[in-house]
N, C-alpha and C positions, 0 to 999 in steps of 0.2 A: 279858786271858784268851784262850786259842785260841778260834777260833772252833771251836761248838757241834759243828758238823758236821764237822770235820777232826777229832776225838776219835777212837780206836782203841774197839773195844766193852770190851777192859777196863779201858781207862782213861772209859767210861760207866761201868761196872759200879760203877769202885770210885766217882767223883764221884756218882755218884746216890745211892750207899749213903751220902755224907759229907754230904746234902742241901745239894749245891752251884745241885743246878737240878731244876728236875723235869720226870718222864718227859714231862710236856704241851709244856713247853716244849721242850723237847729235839726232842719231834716236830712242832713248829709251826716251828721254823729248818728243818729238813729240808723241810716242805710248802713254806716262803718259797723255799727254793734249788729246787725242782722246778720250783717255777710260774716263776722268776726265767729257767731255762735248759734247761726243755726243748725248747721252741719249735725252739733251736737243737742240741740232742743229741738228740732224738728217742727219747732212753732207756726211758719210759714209754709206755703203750699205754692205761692206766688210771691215775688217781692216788684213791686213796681215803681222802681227807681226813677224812673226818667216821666214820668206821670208825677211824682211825689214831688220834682223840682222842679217843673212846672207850677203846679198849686202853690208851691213855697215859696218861687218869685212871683206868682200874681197876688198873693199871701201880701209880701212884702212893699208889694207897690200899693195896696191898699194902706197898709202901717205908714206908710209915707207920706200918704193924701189925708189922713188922719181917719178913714173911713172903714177901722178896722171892725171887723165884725164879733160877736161872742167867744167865735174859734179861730178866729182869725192864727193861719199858721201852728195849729195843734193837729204835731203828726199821731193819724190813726193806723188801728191795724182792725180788719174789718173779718168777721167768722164768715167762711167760705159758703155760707145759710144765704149770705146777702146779694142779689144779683147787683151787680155793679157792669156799667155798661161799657162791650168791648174786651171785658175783662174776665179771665179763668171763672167761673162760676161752675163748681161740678156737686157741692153739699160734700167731697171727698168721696165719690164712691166711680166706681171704676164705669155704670151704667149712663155717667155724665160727660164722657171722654169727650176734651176737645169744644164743649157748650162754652160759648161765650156771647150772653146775651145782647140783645140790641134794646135795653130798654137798663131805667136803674129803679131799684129799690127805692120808697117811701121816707126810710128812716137814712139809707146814705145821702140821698137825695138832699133832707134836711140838715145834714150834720156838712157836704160838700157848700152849701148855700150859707149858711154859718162862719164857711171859712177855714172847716179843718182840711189837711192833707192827708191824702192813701198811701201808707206804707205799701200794702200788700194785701192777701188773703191770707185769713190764719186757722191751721189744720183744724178739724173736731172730729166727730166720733159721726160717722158714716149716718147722714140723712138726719143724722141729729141723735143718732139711737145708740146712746153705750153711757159707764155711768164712769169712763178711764180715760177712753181718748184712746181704747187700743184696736177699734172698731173702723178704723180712718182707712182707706185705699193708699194713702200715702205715710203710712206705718205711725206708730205709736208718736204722740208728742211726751217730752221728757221736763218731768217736774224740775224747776231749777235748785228745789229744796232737798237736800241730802239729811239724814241721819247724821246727827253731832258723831264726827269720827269714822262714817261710814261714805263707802262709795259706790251703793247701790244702786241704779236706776229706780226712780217709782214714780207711780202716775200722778198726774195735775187734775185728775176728775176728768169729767165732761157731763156733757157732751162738748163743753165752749172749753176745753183745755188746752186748744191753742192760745184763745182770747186771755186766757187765766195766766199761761206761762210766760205769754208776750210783758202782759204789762208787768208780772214779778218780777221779770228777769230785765226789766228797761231796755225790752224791745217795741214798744211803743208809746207813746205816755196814755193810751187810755183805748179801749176794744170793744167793739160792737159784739154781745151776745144773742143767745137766746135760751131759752127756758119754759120747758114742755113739761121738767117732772122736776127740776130742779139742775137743770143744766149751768144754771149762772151761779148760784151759790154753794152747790159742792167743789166746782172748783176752785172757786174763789174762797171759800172757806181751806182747801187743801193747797192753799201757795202763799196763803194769807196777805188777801187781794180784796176789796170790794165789791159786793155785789148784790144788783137791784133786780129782781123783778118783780115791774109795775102791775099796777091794777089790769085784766085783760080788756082791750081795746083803748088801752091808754097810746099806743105805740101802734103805726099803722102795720098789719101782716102781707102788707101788698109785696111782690117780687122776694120774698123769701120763701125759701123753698118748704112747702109743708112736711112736717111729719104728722099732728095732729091737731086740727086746725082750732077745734073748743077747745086748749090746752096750750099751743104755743103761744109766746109772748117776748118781741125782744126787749133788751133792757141792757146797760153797761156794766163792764168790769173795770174797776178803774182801779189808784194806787191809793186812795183815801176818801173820807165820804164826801169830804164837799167835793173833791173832785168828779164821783157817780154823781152830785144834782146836779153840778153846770152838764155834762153830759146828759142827763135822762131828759133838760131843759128844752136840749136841741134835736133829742130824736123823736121826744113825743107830738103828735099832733092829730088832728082829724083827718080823713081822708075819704073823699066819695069815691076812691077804690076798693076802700073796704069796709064796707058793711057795720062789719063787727068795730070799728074804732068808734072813741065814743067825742061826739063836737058838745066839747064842756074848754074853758082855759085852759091853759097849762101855767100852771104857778111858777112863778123862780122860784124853787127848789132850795136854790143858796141859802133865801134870805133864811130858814127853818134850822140852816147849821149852825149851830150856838147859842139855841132857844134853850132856855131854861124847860126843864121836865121837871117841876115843883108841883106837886098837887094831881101827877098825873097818877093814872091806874095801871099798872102792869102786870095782865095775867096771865100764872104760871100751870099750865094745864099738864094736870095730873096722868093721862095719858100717854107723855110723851119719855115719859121714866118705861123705860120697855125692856123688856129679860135679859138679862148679858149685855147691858150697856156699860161701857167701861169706866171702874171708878174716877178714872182723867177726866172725863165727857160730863161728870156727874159734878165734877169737883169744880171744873170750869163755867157749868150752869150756877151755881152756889155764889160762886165770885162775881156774875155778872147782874146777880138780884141784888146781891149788897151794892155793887157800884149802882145799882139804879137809886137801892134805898139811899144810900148816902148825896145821892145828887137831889134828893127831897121828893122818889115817887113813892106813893104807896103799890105795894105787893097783893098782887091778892088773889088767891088758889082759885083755877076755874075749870072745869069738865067741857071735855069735847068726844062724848063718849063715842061718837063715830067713827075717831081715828083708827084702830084696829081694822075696819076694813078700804081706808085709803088704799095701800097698796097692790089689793087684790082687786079691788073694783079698777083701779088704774090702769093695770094690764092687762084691763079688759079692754077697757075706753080705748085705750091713746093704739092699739095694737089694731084695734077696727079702725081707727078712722085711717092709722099709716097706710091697711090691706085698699082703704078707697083710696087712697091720695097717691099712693104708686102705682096702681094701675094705667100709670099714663105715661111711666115707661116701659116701653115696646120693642123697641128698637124703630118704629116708623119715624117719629118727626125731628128726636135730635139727639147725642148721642153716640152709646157704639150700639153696634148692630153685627149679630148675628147671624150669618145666612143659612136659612135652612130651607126643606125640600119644596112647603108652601109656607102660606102666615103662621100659622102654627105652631109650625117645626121654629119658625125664626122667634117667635114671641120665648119662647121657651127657650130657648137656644140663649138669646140675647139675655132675659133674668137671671138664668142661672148661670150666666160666666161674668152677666153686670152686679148683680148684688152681692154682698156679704154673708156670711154668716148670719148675723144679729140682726142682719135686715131681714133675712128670708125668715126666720125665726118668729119674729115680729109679724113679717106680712101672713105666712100660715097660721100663727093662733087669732091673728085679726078674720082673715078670712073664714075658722070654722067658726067663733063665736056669730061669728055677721048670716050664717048658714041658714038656710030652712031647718027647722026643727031645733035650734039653738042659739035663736038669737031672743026670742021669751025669757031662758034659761039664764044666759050670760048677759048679752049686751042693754038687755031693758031693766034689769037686776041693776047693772052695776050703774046705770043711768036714777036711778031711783036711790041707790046708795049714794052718788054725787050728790043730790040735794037735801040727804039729810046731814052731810057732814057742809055743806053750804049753811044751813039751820044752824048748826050746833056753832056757829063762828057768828051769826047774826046775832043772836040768842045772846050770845057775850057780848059781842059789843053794844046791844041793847041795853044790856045790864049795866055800862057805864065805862067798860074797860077800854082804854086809849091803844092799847097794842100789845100787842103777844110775845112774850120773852122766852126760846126753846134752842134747844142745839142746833146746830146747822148740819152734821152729819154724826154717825155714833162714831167714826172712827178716825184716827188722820191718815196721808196719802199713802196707800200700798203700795209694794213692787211692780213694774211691769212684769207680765207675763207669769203672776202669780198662780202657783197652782190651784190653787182652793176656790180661787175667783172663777177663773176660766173654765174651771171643769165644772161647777156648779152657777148656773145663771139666777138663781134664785138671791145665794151671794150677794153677787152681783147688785142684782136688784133691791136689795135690803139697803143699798147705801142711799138711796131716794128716800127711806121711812119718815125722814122728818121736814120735807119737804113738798112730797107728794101733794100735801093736805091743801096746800095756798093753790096750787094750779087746779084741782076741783072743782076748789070754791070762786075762783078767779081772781083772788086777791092778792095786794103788794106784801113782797115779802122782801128783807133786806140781812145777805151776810155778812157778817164782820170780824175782824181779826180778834179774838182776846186771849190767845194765849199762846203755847208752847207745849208738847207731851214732854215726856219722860226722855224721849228719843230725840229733842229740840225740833218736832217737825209742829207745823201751824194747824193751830184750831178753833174754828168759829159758832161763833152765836148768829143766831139768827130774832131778828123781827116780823112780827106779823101786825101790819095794820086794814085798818079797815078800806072798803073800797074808795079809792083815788084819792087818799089819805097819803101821800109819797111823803107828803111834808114831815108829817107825822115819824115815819120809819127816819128820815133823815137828823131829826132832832133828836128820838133815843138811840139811835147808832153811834152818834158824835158823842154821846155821853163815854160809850163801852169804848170807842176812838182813845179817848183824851184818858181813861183810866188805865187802860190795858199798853198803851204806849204803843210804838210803829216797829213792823217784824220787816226784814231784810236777810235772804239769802244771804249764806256765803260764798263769795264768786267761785265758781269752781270752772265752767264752763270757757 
């Protein structure tokens, strides 16, 4: 029999419903593989074993009564962004020591209700902000993908590169993300994993921790695409806690995997062909228009000429809102806390021994754009540059086009602790370019595995459809699914 833990969630779904194993058991393979390999992927931050078997025997006694629900007994592994009540909740940064909220998240809330079990918390990149996973208070999470013949360490992305490495490595069957500039699909494009984010306020942002609140969006990482819709199914909803979610249905998502894309439009924008993008990256765009063309779409060349300044107006946006949205830790209401001689001394005291690098980094260029005398310059600049690369994505898909066909990152997964990366943030920042554009505009974007480099490491495509169009991305992803074939680690760990 496969093993327990390489099972897809609907292929749990229906084996649980056929009492081939049960929910406990199912979640005791999963806590044996955590404990087996975390040491070495650094995936988790928390594992909550005795919580998970719990859920998996009330899991089971529902399988019994026949009154199983969607997730009935589908163990998760939840990004440490999500407050989960009772439970570590720190975002990975060192200024959250010890937080364990009394309240839960929106979207766990919905997916607990559903029926699935909590593995654990799984590591990301400090408040959400790095584009490696090497940003975490609880050190680097480690890609499960190696170099054909090589035994380097290198990163799973992020900022959700716990979420990314758990499910590649069949450390959970499917993980709660988020995606502020492309946090869900870079890494899931680098472990060659799936990955959705939804339309913004498709998914409620209550009880997740903000980085930047016009911009974040959760969304799943899972092991194949109908596996991301049953998931995106049970975290989306409405919510009069937050504002910004939007009370429309939420579609099954499933039923759109395996929809023929005959007759659809898919445009190829000319701007995303960008200087020193690598012939692999260029090579793997090419292969994934003919798979479309052969499934019976038409192609058809489209401008989005505002893309060149995505990534500069970005780090303008999402840097201001982080400088407001952390202002509220202090060291006063939860936390570590620094003691210093008055408020002051301790405010100061407490950020700069509680944040990071990348954060304080972030919080200071958010802070002077947001400034008297610079915030004309920069912040209303780049808020006015959002709306015109918003335009340039309506504008298309006015013109008739069904969804957006572009790389998901120009490069596949780097070293940790790379020098070029670390010493230069700009780097860094560059591995966002072709993703930046959907959080802007606040559109569903969806990555996908289609191939392999040079080096046998994973590289993905990405979707862009139009707003609350999920269905949409799900039916041309399963196309690129089904031609490109399923990528699997070699167990090295």
């Amino acid at each position: 029999m496969t093993e327990l833990t390489k099972l897809t969630i609907s292929e749990i779904r229906a084996k649980l419903g056929a009492r081939e194993f049960t929910a406990l058991e199912l979640t005791e393979a999963y806590l044996s593989a955590i404990e087996a390999a975390n040491k070495k992927l650094n995936a988790y931050v928390t594992v909550t074993a005795d919580k998970a078997r719990e859920m998996a025997k009330a899991s089971d006694a529902r399988i019994m009564q026949g009154e199983a629900r969607p997730l009935e007994g589908v163990p998760l592994g939840i990004k440490d962004l999500f407050a989960t009540e009772g439970v570590h909740t720190q975002a990975c940064s060192h200024i959250l020591d010890g937080f364990k909220p009394r309240y839960e998240s929106t979207v766990t809330a919905n997916l607990w209700a559903d029926g699935a079990v909590m593995l654990g918390k799984l590591n990301m990149d400090e408040f959400a902000m790095g584009s490696s996973n090497e940003t975490s208070y609880y050190g680097p999470v480690v890609n499960p993908w190696r170099e054909e013949g090589g035994n380097k360490d290198l990163v799973p992305g992020g900022s959700s590169g716990g979420s990314a490495a758990a499910v590649a490595a069949w450390l959970c069957a499917g993980a709660t993300a988020t995606d502020t500039g492309g946090s869900i699909r870079q890494p899931a494009a680098f472990t060659a994993t799936v990955g959705i984010k939804p339309t913004y306020g498709r998914c409620s942002r209550w009880g997740i921790v903000a980085f930047a609140s016009s911009l974040d969006q959760a969304g799943p990482i899972a092991r194949d695409v109908r596996d991301a819709a049953i998931l995106l199914k049970s975290m989306a909803s409405v919510d009069p806690k937050d504002t910004t979610s939007v009370d429309r249905p939420v579609p099954d998502y499933e039923t759109a995997v395996g929809q023929s894309v005959k007759g659809l439009k898919i445009g190829i924008p000319k701007e995303y062909r960008v200087d020193g993008m690598p012939a692999e990256i260029e090579a793997l765009w090419q292969k994934g228009i003919e798979w479309m063309r052969e499934a019976g779409a038409e192609i058809v060349d489209i401008s989005l000429p505002h893309t060149k300044y995505a990534l500069p107006a970005y780090y303008i946006v999402a840097p201001a809102e982080a400088s407001s949205n952390l202002a509220r830790y202090d060291g006063v209401r939860y936390g570590l806390r620094v003691p210093g001689r008055d408020i002051t001394e301790m405010y100061e005291k407490t950020r700069a021994a509680g944040f990071g690098r990348e954060v304080k980094r972030r919080v200071m260029i958010g802070t002077y754009v947001l400034s008297a005398g610079y915030y004309d310059a920069y912040y209303l600049r780049a808020q006015k540059v959002r709306t015109l690369i918003k335009r340039d994505f309506e504008q298309v898909f006015e013109a008739g086009v069904d969804a957006i066909l572009t790389p998901a990152t120009p490069s596949a997964a780097f070293g940790i602790a790379d020098q070029e990366m670390n010493e230069d943030p700009v780097k860094m920042y560059l591995n966002d370019i072709f993703t930046v554009t959907v959080n802007m505009a606040g559109l569903p974007g969806i990555a996908v595995p289609a191939g392999l480099d040079s080096r046998g490491l994973p590289l993905g495509l990405q979707l862009i459809g139009r707003p609350f169009d999920e269905e949409m991305l799900f039916r041309t992803a399963y196309v690129i699914e089904q031609a490109a074939g399923r990528f699997e680690p070699r167990r090295w760990w």
